[in-house]
VOGU-164577 format. One record per residue (C-alpha): x, y, z; residue in three letters. Coordinates in steps of 0.02 Angstrom, whole numbers, plus 50000, padded with zeros to 5 digits. Example, Ala and Ser with C-alpha at 12.3 -4.5 7.8 and 13.67 -1.06 7.14 Angstrom:
2
506154977550390Ala;506844994750357Ser;
***
This chain:
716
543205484957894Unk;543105480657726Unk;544945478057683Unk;544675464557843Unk;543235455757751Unk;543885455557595Unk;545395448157662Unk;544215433957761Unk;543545428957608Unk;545165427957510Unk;545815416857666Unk;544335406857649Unk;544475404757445Unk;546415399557483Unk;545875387057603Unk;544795380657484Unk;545655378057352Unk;547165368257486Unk;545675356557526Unk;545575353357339Unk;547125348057314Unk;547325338757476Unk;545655330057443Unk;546415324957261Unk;547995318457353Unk;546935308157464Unk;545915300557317Unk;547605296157249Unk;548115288657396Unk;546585278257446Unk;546625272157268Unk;548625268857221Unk;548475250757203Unk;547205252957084Unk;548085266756994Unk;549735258756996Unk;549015241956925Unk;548175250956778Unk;549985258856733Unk;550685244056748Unk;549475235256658Unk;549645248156518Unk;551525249256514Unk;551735229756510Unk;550385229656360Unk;551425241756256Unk;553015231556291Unk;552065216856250Unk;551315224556094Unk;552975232556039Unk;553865217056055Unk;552575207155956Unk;552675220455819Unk;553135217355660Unk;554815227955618Unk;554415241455510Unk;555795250855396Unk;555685267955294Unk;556545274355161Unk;556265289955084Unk;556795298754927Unk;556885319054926Unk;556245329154779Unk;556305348054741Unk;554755355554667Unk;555025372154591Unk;553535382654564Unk;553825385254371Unk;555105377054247Unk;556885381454190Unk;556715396954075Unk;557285390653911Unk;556385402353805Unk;555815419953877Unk;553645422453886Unk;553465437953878Unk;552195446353971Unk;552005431754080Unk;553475433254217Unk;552705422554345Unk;552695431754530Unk;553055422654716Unk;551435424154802Unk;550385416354945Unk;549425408254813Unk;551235395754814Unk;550535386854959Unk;549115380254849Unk;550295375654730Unk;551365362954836Unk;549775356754923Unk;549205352254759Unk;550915344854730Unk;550705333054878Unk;548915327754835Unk;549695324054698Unk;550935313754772Unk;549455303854867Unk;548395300854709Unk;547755283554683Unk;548165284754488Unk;550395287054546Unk;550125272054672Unk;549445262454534Unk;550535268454407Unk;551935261354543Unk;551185246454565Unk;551395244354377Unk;553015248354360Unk;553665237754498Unk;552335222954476Unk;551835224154652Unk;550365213454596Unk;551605196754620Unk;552405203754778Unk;552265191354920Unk;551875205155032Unk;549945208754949Unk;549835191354918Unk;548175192255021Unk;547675205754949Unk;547985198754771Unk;546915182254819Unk;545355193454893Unk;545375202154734Unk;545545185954604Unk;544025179254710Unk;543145195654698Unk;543275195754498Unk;542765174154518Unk;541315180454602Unk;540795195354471Unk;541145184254327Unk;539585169354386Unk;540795156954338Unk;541125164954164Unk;542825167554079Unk;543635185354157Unk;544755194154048Unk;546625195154100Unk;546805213254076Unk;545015216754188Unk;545915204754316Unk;547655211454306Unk;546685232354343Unk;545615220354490Unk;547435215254568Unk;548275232754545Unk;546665241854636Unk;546415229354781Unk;548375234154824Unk;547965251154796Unk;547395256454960Unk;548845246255067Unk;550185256154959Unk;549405271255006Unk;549305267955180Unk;551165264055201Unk;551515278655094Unk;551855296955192Unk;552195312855113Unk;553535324955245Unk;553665341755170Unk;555285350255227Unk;554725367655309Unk;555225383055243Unk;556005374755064Unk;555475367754928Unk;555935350754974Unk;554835334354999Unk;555105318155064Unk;554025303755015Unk;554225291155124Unk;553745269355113Unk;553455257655253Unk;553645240055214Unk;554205224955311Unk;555665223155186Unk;556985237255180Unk;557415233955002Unk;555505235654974Unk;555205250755031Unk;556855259854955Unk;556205253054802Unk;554415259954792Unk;554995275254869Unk;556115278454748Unk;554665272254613Unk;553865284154677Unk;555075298854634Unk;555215293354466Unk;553315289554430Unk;552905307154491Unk;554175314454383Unk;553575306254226Unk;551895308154271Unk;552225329354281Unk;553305327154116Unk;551545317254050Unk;550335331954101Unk;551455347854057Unk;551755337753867Unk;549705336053861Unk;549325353053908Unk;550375360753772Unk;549825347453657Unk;547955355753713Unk;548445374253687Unk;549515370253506Unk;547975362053436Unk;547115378653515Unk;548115389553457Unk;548015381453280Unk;546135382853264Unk;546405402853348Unk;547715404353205Unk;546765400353071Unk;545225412253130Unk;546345428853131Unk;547145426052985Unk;545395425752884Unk;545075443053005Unk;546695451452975Unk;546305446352753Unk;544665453752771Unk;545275470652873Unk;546815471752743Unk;545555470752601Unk;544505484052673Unk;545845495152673Unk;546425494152505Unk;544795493852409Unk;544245510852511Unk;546255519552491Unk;545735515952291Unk;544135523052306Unk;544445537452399Unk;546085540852310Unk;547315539052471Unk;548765534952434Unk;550045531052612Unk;551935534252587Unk;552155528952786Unk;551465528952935Unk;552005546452968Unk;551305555052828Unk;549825545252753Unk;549685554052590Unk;550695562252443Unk;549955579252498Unk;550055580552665Unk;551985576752617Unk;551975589752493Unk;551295603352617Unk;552515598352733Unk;554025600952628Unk;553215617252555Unk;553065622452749Unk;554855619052768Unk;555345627852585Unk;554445642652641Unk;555115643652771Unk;556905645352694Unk;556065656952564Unk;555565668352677Unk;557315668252791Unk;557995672552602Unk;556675685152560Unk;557225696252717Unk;558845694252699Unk;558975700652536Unk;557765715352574Unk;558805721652706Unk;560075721752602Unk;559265729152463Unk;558645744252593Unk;560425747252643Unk;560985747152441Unk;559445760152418Unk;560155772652523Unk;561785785452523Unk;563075782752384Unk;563255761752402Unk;565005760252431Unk;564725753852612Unk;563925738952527Unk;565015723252578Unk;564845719152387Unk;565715734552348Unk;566965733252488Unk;567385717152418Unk;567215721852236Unk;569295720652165Unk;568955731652009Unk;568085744252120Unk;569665743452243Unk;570915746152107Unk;569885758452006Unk;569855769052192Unk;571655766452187Unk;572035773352047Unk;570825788252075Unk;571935793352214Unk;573415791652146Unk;572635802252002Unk;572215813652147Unk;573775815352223Unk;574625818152049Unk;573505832352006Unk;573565840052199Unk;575665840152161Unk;575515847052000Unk;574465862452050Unk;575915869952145Unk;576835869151952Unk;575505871551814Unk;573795881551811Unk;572215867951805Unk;572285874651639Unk;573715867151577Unk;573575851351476Unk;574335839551585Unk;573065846051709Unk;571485845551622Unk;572205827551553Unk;572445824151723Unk;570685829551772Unk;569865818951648Unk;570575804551709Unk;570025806751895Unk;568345810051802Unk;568135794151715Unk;568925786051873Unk;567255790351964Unk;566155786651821Unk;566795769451845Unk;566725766752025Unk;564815773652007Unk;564665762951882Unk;565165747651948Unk;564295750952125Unk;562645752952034Unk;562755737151936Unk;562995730852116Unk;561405738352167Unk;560325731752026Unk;561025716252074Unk;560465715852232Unk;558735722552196Unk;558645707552086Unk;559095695052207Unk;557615703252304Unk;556465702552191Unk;556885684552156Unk;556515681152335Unk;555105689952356Unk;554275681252204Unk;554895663352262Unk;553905666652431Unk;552485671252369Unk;552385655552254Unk;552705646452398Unk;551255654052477Unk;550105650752327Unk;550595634052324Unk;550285629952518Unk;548715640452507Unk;548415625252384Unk;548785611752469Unk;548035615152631Unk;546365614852555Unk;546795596252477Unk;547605589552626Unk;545745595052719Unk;544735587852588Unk;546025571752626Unk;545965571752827Unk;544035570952812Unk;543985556052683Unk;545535547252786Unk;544385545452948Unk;543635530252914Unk;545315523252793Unk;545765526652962Unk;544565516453053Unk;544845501052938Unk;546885502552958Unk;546825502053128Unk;545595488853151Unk;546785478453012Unk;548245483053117Unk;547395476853271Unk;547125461153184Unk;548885459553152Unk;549675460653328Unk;548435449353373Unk;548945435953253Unk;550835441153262Unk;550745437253442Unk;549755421553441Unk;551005415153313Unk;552425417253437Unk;551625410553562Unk;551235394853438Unk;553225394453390Unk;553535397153590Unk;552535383353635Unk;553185371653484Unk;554915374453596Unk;554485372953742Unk;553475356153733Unk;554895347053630Unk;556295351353747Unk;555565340553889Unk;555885354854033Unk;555215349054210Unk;554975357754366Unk;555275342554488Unk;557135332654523Unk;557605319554644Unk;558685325954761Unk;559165309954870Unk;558725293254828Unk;558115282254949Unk;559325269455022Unk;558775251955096Unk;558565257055290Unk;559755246055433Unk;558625250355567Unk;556825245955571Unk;555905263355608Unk;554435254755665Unk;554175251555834Unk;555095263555947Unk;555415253856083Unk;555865267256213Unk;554575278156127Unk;553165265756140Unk;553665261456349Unk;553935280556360Unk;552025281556284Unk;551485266656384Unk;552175274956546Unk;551365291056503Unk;549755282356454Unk;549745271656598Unk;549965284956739Unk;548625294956662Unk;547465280556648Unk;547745274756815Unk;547495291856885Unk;545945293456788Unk;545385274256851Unk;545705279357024Unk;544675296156981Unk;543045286656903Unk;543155275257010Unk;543055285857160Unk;541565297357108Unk;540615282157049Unk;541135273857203Unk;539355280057324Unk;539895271457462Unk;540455281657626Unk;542395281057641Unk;542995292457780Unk;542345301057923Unk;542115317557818Unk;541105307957683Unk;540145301557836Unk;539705317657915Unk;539195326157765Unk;538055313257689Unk;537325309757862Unk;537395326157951Unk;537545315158096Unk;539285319258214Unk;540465304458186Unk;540685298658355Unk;542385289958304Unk;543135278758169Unk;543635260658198Unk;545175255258103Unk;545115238657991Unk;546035225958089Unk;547485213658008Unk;547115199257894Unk;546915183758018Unk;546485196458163Unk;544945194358267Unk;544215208358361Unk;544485198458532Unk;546415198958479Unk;546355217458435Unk;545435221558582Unk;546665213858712Unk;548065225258677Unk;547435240758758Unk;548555250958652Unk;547945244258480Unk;547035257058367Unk;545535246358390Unk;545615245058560Unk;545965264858571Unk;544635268358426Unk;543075261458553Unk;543905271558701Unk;543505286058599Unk;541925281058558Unk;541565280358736Unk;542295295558793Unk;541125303158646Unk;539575294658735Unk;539755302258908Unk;539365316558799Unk;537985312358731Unk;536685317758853Unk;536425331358976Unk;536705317659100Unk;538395308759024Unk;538025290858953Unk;536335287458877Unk;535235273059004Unk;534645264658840Unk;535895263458703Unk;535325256858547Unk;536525252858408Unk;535975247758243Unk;536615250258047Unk;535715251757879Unk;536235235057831Unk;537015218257901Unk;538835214857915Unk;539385234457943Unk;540105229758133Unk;538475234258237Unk;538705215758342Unk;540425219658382Unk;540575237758431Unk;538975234058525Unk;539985222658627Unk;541605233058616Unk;540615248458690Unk;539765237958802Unk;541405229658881Unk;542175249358884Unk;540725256858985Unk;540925242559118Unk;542675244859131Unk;542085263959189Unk;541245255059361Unk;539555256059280Unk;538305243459273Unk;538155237459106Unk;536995223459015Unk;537175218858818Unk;535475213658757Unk;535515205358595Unk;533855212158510Unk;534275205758340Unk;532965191558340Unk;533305187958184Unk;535365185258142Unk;535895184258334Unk;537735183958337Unk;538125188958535Unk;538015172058575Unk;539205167658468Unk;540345182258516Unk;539955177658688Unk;540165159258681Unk;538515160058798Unk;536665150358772Unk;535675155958683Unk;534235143158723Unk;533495158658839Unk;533345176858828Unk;532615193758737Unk;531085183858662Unk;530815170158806Unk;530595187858914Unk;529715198958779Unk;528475181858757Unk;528545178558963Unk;529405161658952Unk;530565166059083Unk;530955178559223Unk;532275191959215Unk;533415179259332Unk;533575164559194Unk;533855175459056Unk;535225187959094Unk;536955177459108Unk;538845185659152Unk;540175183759069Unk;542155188459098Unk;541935186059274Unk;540255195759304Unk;541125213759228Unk;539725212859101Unk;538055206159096Unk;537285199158946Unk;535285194658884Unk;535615184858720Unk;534435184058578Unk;533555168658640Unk;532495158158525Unk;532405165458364Unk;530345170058351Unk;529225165958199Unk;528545184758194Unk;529855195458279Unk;529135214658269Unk;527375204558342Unk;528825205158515Unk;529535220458482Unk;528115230258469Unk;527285223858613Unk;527105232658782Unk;528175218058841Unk;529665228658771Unk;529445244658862Unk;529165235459012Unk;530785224858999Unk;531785240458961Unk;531005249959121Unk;531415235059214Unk;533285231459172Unk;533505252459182Unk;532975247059373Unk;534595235759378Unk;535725242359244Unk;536775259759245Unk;536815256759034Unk;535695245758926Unk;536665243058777Unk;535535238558622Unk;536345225258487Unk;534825230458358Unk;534515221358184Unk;534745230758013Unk;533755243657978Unk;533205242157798Unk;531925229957756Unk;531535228457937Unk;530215234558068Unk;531175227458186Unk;532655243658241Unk;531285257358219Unk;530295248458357Unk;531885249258470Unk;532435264358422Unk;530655273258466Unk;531045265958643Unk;532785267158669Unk;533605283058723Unk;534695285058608Unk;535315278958447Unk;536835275358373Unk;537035270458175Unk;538665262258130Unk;539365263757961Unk;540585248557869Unk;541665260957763Unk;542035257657585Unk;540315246457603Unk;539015256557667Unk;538225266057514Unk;537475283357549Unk;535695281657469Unk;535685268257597Unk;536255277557750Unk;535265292057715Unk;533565278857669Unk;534095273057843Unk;534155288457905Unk;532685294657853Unk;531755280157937Unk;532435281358127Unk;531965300558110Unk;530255295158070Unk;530225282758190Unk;530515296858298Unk;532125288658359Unk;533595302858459Unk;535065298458337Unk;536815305458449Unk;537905301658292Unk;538685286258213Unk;540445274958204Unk;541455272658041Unk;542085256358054Unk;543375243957949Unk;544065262057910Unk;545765262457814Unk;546875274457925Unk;548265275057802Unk;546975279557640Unk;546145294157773Unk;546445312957767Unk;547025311357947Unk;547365300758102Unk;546035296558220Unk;546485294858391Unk;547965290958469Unk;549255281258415Unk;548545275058247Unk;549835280258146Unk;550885266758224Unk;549965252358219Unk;548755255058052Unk;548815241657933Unk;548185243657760Unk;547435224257764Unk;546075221657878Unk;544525210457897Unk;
***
């Protein structure tokens, strides 16, 4: 059940939002003269404004702006970084660009000043200086700067800056009415901007070398006074610096007494080993004795003594000469070798010793020095202080003085960030107007106006205009809509061709009537409208003329006693009728005359009366209607306006029913609703109301049969 609902609802919301658009359509179609003659107003002012114009050329020069200058000498420290910050860089570029001090720098340069073009603005400006001056004597040069700022502004506003996305490329663009004008100040432009940079980067390092001067001068008095410090508290305390890396004579010493001792003692063990292995067993494993030549031959010849004497034993006794000579010179043979191998080993207790004594002087003499090179550390710590402070001082002026010589370079070599890339060219074609883009814009414009005309002018527009309109602001049923008739038609004309919308419009009407009341056509028909000239006379007639054709009995009373028009309509008299019977003048006989062969009968206004609601509201009136009801099938009512009147409440409080008719595109609703308002408390039965002078072809739909055909969009 729900899924049903919710799909009623979206039905409904679709339906709405057709009507929406339909209704739009319809407000466009009512109102498409109006629309169209607003676009075509529009479009034929921009053609006539674009060919009035006058032509317009550009020329442009292109520059590249770099965000820093050619590198000719390296800062370092100061490597400049792409950032976002860039953006503000190059907007500050094209500001730049814009400045009044370039346009007047321009206008010097190219003596703009006695251009024809700011001639006018050249004259306002002499008579501006006439009129500061009282009549006294203006000097040329306060003149001349009067001249180059009135044409200030002007420049400016033909000037236009067109930066190239995603580059680093600018064009600066010059409208003027002469070509060779603006290729000329654009390309002034260029230049001026160039020279102007050149101007500002030479003055800012002009700025920072006198700054750096003055900074100069202040650290070198510093980095004197730190120096001092240091060398009056070295001589005090005795500190005396061989480097950086050692500071002092001592702490030198100590280190190369570290280093000797260390080699002493590498010595010292050496040799003691040694000297252990020479203390034990009979030496002659010593490497000194191995090596020893006399040693080596004097073992020689101890075993060839050896071998001699082993030989000889097998021929003499030990005892023999030869042997004991033989044995005494093995003997002295050994007494030899021993002696030799312990002059070896006194020698190399003697190189120990020497060792051993060397490292402990070492030792002595370190034990020394440490104790000095203390004493020194803690009378260094504020030497210390003082040299690095001085040392400080002298980066700090080091640096500043290459930055000085850096900056004497780089402002004399005239380095600039900005070159012109094209120069501008005299233009062929004027750039100013487009002619297809100002009709284009015109068209555009136009349609959009028009729709918007048609738009306003609709909503403020309070008048009724259709039949919806009608029903809605009413809440009366719209018993029919009449259609406008043709420009020179009359309703008589329009009514005598049976098939003619108006003809077929009043059928309707009537059909709509015999509905009206439980039984068919109302006996007393009163038809009125909020204000004169909406069609009440005629379709009072019209609906008259269609009931009789029906067989009924039918009489037209004309009971507007104030702008009778039946008898006109009628071509009857009007010398008797409503008021000679409301005022008893004459009898019912003498006032009611036929017409069109006795179909329809017909009580004309009569003689128009001083004081007409004095008649209406009269019993006379009752009476008269009881009376023709005795006679007539249908009393048809032609009632006056109702606003401003007493005269169609009166009726309407008598008649049996009441029928308002509307003039579209005329009526207003404040009115028809006042009106309204007025039967209802009049206590008048309103059955509805009739749209007439309607425009079938501006409507949201046809009414009745056969309109379509036979519409016209001009009607009376």
């Amino acid at each position: 059940m729900s899924a049903v609902v919710e799909n009623m609802i979206g039905a409904e919301a679709r339906d709405e939002d057709q009507i929406n658009l339909v209704e739009y359509w319809n407000i466009l179609r009512r109102r498409w003269r109006l629309a169209l003659g607003v676009a075509l107003a529009t479009v034929f002012a921009a053609l006539v404004f674009t060919l009035l114009a006058t032509p317009i050329y550009r020329a442009g020069t292109t520059l590249q702006i770099e965000r820093d200058t050619m590198k000719v000498v390296a800062f370092e420290g100061i490597e400049p970084t792409e950032s976002p910050l860039d953006r503000d860089f190059y907007q500050t570029q094209y500001e730049l660009l814009k400045s009044r001090s370039l346009a007047r720098r321009v206008i010097q340069d190219l003596k703009l000043t006695a251009d024809p073009t700011y001639e006018a603005y050249v004259e306002a400006a002499d008579e501006e200086a006439d009129t500061r001056s009282n009549g006294k004597a203006i000097a040329e040069s306060a003149r001349r700067q009067l001249r180059e700022e009135a044409i200030v502004e002007p420049v400016l506003e033909s000037l236009s800056i067109e930066p190239v996305r995603n580059s680093r490329l600018v064009r600066v663009n010059f409208d003027s009415p002469d070509p060779d004008m603006s290729a000329k100040v654009a390309n002034a432009y260029g230049n001026a901007f160039i020279a102007s940079n050149l101007e500002r980067r030479f003055q800012a390092s002009s700025y920072a070398k006198k700054y750096l001067e003055e900074r100069l001068a202040q650290l070198k008095d510093r980095l004197e006074d730190s120096e001092r410090q240091v060398v009056a508290f070295s001589e005090q305390e005795q500190i005396v610096a061989v480097s950086d890396d050692k500071p002092s004579l001592d702490a030198q010493s100590l280190g190369d007494l570290n280093s000797a001792l260390a080699a002493a003692e590498g010595t010292r063990m050496k040799a003691e080993a040694l000297w252990r292995r020479a203390s034990e067993g009979d030496g002659m494993a010593l490497p000194q004795v191995v090596a020893n030549p006399l040693i080596q031959k004097l073992r020689e010849q101890k075993a060839g003594l050896e071998a001699t004497y082993q030989n000889s034993l097998a021929t003499f006794k030990p005892d023999y000469p030869n042997m004991v000579q033989l044995d005494q010179q093995i003997a002295e043979a050994k007494r030899q070798i021993a002696a030799e191998v312990s002059n070896i080993r006194q020698a190399v207790k003697i190189d120990y010793e020497a060792a051993l004594a060397q490292e402990n002087l070492l030792k002595s003499r370190i034990a020394e020095l440490k104790g000095d090179v203390l004493n020194l550390q803690g009378r260094s710590i504020q030497y210390n202080i003082l040299k690095r402070e001085a040392e400080k001082n002298r980066q700090l002026y080091d640096g500043l003085l290459q930055r000085y010589k850096e900056i004497g370079v780089a402002g004399g070599i005239g380095a600039n960030n900005i070159s012109v890339i094209d120069v501008a060219t005299p233009p062929s074609k004027a750039s100013y107007p487009r002619k297809l883009l100002n009709l284009a814009i015109g068209l555009v414009l136009g349609v959009f106006l028009g729709v918007l005309a048609a738009f306003v002018v609709h909503y403020l527009d309070n008048t009724v205009r259709d039949p919806k309109a009608l029903e809605s602001e009413s809440g009366l049923a719209v018993l029919g809509a009449i259609p406008r008739l043709r420009d020179g038609e009359t309703p008589q004309q329009a009514a005598g061709d049976l098939r003619s919308p108006f003809a077929e419009a009043y059928r309707s009407v009537r059909t709509a009537l015999q509905f009206a009341t439980t039984h068919g056509l109302p006996g007393t028909l009163l038809i009125t409208s909020a204000g004169p000239s909406e069609g009440k006379s005629t379709s009072a007639l019209e609906l008259a003329q269609n009931i009789a054709q029906l067989g009924k009995r039918v009489v037209l009373v004309d009971a507007d006693l104030r702008g009778a028009s039946v008898h006109k309509a009628t071509g009857l008299s009007a010398s008797k009728g409503l008021s000679s019977l409301l005022s008893g003048a004459c009898g019912m006989n003498e006032a009611v005359q036929s017409w069109r062969n006795g179909s329809l009968s017909v009580i004309t206004s009569g003689p128009l009366p001083p004081n007409p609601p004095e008649l209406l509201g009269s019993d006379a009136l009752p009476a008269l209607l009881a009376q023709l009801r005795e006679y007539f099938d249908v009393v048809v009512l032609d009632g006056p306006p109702i606003l401003g009147l007493a005269d169609a409440p009166l009726l309407a409080n008598h008649a049996e029913a009441t029928m308002i008719v509307v003039a579209a595109q005329t009526t207003r609703t404040d009115a028809l609703q006042a009106a309204i308002r007025r039967l209802r408390f009049a206590r008048a039965r309103l059955i509805g109301a009739v749209l007439t002078r309607f425009d079938l072809d501006a409507g949201d739909e046809h009414y009745g049969y056969g309109y379509g055909a036979h519409a016209s969009p001009k009607s009376k």
